[in-house]
N, C-alpha and C positions, 0 to 999 in steps of 0.2 A: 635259203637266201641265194642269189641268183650271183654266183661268181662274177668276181668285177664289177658288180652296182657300187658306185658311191653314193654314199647319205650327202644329199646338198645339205653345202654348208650355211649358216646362217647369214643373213645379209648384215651391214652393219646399224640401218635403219630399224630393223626388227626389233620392237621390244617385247623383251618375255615377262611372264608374270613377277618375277623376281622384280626387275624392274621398273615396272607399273607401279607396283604392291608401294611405290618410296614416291611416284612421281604423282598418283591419282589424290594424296591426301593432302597434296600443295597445292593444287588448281581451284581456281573458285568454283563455287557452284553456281549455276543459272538455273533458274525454276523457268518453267516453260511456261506462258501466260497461258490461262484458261480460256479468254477472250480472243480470237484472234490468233492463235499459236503461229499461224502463218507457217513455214516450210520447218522441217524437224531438224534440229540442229546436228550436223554430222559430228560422230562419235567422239571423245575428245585422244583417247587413244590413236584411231589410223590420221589423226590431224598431228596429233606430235610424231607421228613416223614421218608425215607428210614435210616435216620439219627439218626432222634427221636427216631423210633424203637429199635436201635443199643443203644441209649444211656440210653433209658427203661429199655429193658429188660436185657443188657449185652451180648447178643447173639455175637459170632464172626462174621465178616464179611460177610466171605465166606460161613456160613450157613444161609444169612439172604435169608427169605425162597421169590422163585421167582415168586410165583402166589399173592402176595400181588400187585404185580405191582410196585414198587418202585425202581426198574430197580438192576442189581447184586449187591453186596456188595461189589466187585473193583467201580463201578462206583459211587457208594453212596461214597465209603473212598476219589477216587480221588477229587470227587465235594466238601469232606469235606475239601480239601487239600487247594484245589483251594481255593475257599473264604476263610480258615483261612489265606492264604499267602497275601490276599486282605486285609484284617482285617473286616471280615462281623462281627464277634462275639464280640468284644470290639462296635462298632460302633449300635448294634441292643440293649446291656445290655444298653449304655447309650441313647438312643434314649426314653426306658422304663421308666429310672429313671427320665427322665426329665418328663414326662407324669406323673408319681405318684408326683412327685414336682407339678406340677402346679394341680394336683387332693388335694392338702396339704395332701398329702400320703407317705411324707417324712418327719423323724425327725432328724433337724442336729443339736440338742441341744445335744448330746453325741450316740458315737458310741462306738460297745465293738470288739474287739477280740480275735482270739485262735485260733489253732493249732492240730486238733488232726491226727492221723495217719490213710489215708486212704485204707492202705496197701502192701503190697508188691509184685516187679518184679524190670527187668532190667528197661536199659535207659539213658537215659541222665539224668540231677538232681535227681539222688539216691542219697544213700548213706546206711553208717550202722546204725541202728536204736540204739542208747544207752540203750532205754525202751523194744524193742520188741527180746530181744536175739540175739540182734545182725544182724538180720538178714536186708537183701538190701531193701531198701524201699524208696518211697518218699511219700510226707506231704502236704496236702492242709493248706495252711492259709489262714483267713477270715476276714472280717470287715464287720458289719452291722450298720444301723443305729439303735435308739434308740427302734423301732419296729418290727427289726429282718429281714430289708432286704436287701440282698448283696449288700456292697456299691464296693467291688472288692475283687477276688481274688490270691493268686501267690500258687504257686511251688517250692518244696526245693525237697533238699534230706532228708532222713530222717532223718540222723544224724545235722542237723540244727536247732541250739535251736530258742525257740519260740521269745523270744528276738529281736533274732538278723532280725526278718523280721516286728519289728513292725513300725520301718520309713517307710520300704518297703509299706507297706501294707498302709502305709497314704497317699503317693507320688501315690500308684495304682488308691485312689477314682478319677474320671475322673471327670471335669468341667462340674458339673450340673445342666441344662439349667432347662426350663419351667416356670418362671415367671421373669416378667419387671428388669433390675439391673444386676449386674455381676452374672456369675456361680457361683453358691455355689458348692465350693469341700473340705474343711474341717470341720468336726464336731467342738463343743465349747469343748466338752470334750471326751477322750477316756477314757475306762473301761476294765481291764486287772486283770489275777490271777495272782498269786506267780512266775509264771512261767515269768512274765513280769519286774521283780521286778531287775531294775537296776540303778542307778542315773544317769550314762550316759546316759542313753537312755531316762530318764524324762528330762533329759536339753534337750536333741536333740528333744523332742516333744512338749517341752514350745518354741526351734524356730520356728517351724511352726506353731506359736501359739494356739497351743489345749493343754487344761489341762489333766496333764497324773492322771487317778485315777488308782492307782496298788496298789493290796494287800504288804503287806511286809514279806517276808518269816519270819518264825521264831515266828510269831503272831499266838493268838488264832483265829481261824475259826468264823464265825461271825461278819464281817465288812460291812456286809447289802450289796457287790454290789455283790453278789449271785441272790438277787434278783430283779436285774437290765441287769448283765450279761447273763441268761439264755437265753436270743434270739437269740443270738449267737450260742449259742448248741441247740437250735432248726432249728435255718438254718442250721446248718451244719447235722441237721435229713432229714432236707428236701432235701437236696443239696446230700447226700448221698441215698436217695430214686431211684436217678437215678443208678443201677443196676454196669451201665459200672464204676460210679467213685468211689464204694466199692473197687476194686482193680485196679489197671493201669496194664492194656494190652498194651498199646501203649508205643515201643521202642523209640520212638519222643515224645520228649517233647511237641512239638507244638499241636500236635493233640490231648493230652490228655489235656492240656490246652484249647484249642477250647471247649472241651467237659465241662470241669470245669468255662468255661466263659458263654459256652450257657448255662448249668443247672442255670447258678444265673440268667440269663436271663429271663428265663422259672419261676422263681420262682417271679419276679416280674411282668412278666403279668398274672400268676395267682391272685398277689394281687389287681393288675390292673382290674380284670375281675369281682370280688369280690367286686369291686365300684362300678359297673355301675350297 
């Protein structure tokens, strides 16, 4: 070995067999017409890198660059279309969670949420930003478990108080499999700021039996779940790393959601990987 060679490191686009091996038995399958086959469809593997890429770096489409091999960036967006219309991106995030469940790599003794803005363009679920001048935007909101990893996503406009999507966002965590007994899909307790702080909405979250913890406006700062909450604003540091969900490009809602369901996705087989 030749002193001083570093091994390049892996890009973040790159998927290994590990990863394939969970993602290729979600995709639909297409039979190639016998009549007619017309051009061979590029491989569905370097089109989901083709994907990662786009969702990395932010790059638009049409410049993602063509000597990588990941075939154009119409055929990467179509492919992303395609399976989000299937539902591969809800179906692969909970495929994960069940995997960290049965790793006891999940904590459903309390989950926290929040809202912040991950900025502005057109679309479908905009709106006007009350906080941001007004200006058109839409809002990622989030729910983690108690160690900060995406139990589900949604989509608002921006003008959408934090509030009003915290049923939402209970109703998104999906029936989560991986050990003997029913799905687990609700935390014991949820953990929310000021910004959550409604009495309707703590009855509405004692029916689906999780205990709502919310600060209460109007109190002094210092109620300790600061230091509970924080996992939450670190996934949404992590979940925001991905380049493309800093701002929404995407006039479709769905495909900016695809992008927003695979980044949580991505974020728990990094935790995932991190066990083994």
């Amino acid at each position: 070995m030749i002193r001083g060679c570093r091994v390049a490191r892996p890009k973040p686009w790159d998927v290994d067999d590990e990863l394939w091996a969970v993602i290729e038995p979600l995709l639909p399958k297409v039979e190639r017409r016998t009549r007619h086959p017309g051009r061979k469809r590029h491989p569905d593997r370097l089109v989901f890198q083709g994907i990662l890429f786009v969702l990395h770096t932010g790059i638009s489409w049409e410049h993602l660059p063509q000597e990588l091999g990941f075939g154009s960036g119409m055929t990467c967006w179509r492919r992303l279309a395609e399976w989000t219309e299937t539902g591969v991106w809800p179906q692969l995030h909970e495929v994960l969670l069940a995997e960290l469940r049965s790793a006891n790599a999940l904590d459903f003794s309390r989950a926290a949420v929040d809202g912040p803005h991950p900025g502005v363009k057109g679309g479908a679920k905009t709106g006007r930003s009350p906080v941001d001048r007004g200006r058109t935007g839409s809002k990622h909101h989030l729910i983690t478990d108690a160690t900060g990893i995406p139990l589900a996503a949604t989509l608002t406009g921006g003008n959408r108080n934090d509030v009003t999507q915290l049923i939402p966002l209970l109703q998104a965590v999906p029936p989560v499999r991986g050990k003997v007994g029913r799905p687990r899909r609700r935390p014991d307790v949820v953990l929310g700021d000021r910004g959550y702080d409604h009495d309707k909405y703590r009855r509405l979250v004692r029916e689906l039996g999780v205990k709502p913890l919310i600060a209460r406006r109007g109190t002094e700062h210092g109620s300790g779940l600061g230091t509970q909450r924080w996992v939450v604003e670190r996934a949404f540091a992590h979940l925001h790393w991905f380049r493309r969900l800093r701002i929404r490009w995407e006039i479709r809602d769905d495909i900016h959601e695809a992008f927003l369901t695979l980044g949580c996705a991505l974020i728990c087989w990094r935790r995932l990987k991190s066990l083994r």
